[in-house]
N, C-alpha and C positions, 0 to 999 in steps of 0.2 A: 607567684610564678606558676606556671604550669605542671614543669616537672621537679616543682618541689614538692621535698616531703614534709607529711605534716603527721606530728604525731599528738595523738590527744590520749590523757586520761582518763578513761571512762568510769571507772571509781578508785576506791583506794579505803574498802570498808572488810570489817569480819564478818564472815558469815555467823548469820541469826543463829542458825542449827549448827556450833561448833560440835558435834556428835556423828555429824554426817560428811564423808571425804568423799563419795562415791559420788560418780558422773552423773548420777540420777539429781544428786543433791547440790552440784554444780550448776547442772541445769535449773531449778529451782533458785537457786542465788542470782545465775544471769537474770532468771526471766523478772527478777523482785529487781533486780538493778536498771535493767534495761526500761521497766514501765516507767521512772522516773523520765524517760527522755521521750513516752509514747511508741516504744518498740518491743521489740519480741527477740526470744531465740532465733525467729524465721530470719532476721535481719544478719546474722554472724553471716559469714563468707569464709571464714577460715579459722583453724585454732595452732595460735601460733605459741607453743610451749616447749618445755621441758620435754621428754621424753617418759613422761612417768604414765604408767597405762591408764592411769585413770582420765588420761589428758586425750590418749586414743581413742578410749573407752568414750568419750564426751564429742568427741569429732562423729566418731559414729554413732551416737544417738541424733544426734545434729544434722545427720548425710551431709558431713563440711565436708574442703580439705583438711586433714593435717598434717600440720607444716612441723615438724621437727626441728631441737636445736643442735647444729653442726657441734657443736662447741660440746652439748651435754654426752654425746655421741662418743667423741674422742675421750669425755672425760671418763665414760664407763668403760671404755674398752683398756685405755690405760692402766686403774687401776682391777678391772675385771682379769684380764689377760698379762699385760706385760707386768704387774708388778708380783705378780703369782712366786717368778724365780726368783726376786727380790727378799720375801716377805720376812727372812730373819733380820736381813741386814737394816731395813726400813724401822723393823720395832727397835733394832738396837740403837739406831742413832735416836729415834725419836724417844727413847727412854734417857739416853745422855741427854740430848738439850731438854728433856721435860726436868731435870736432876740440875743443870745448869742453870732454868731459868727460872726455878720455883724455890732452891733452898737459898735462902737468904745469902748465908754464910758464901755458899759456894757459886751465888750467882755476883756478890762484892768481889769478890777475890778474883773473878773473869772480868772485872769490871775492870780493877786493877791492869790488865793487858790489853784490853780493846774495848772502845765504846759500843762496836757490836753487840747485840742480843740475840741468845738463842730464837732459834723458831722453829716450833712442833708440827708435827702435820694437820689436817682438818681434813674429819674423814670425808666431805661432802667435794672438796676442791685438790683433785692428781697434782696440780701443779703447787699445792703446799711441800710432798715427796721431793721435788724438785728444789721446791725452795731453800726445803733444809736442807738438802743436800748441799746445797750453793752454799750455804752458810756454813755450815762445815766447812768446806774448803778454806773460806775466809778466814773464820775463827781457829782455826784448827792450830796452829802455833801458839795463840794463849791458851786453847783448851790443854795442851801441853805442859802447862805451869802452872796449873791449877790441880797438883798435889792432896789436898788437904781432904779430898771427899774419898774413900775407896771407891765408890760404887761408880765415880766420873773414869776413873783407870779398867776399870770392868770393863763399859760400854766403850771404850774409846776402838775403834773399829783396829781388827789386828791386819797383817799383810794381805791376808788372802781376802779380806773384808774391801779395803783399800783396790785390790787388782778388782774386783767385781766394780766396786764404784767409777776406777777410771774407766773401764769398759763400757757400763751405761751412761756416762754424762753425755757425749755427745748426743748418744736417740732419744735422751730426754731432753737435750737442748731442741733439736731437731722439734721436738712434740711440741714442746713450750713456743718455740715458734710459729710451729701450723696455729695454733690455740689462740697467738695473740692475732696473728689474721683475721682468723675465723671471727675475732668479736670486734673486727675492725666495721663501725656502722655503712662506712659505703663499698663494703662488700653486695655483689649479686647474691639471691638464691641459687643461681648457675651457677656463679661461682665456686661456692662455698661446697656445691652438692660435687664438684668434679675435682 
């Protein structure tokens, strides 16, 4: 069809020089990748990536466009800026579920109240913060009967831990929302950029 989209593969290989991350050395990968099909770097029209400079850095060696990810955008500013106020409260749950879901004993005995599993955050992904959050809320009643660890009663977030959390769930619900939009495929570039 005309105005369908068609997406191809163009490789799916390591680079030769695992030594070299630099746009220089990017480009030396395209141009080793691209002769297999009888093309060049001249042949790119755009570089459509992550946000990581080396990806800038490679659009302008190139004179492309580059096309930024809406989504990696949101992801950095999230945890760059908004989780700044956060940052005790975030390690202390993330040290409870890492203590829930790693010691044996005490991740059995959570078991015992909910088939739930803890979930720790991933420094690369804002929306893990979120997730464990959500999980908490869930778990949060059998993590209440789960006694037998001190260090789970430690970390178990106190009142004023609690009031900051119901405070941010909504703008992080809000975030997690724009986020899953954003990686919705039949989104626009317009779209996504307004």
């Amino acid at each position: 069809q005309k105005d369908e989209l068609k997406e191809r593969l163009l490789c799916c290989s390591p680079k030769h020089d695992e030594t070299n991350f630099s746009a220089n050395g990017y480009v030396d990968f395209l141009n080793q990748q691209l002769s297999f099909f009888d093309k060049g770097v001249e042949n790119i029209v755009a570089i459509i990536a992550d946000n990581a400079p080396v990806n800038r850095a490679l659009s302008d060696i190139l004179k492309v466009q580059f096309i930024g990810c809406a989504s990696h955008r949101l992801n950095l500013y999230v945890q760059n800026e908004f989780y700044v106020g956060i940052a005790d409260l975030i390690e202390k749950l993330n040290t409870l579920m890492l203590i829930l879901k790693n010691r044996l004993k005490t991740n059995g005995e959570l078991r015992l109240y909910t088939n739930l599993k803890a979930v720790i955050k991933n420094l690369t992904r804002w929306t893990s913060v979120f997730e464990m959050f959500e999980r908490f809320y869930e778990i949060q009643d059998a993590i209440n009967q789960v006694v037998g660890d001190p260090e789970v009663a430690i970390n178990i977030p106190n009142a004023t831990d609690m009031n900051l959390l119901n405070q941010i769930m909504p703008q992080l619900k809000f975030l997690h929302k724009a986020t899953t939009k954003l990686q919705n495929p039949e989104l626009s570039m317009l779209d996504a950029r307004t």
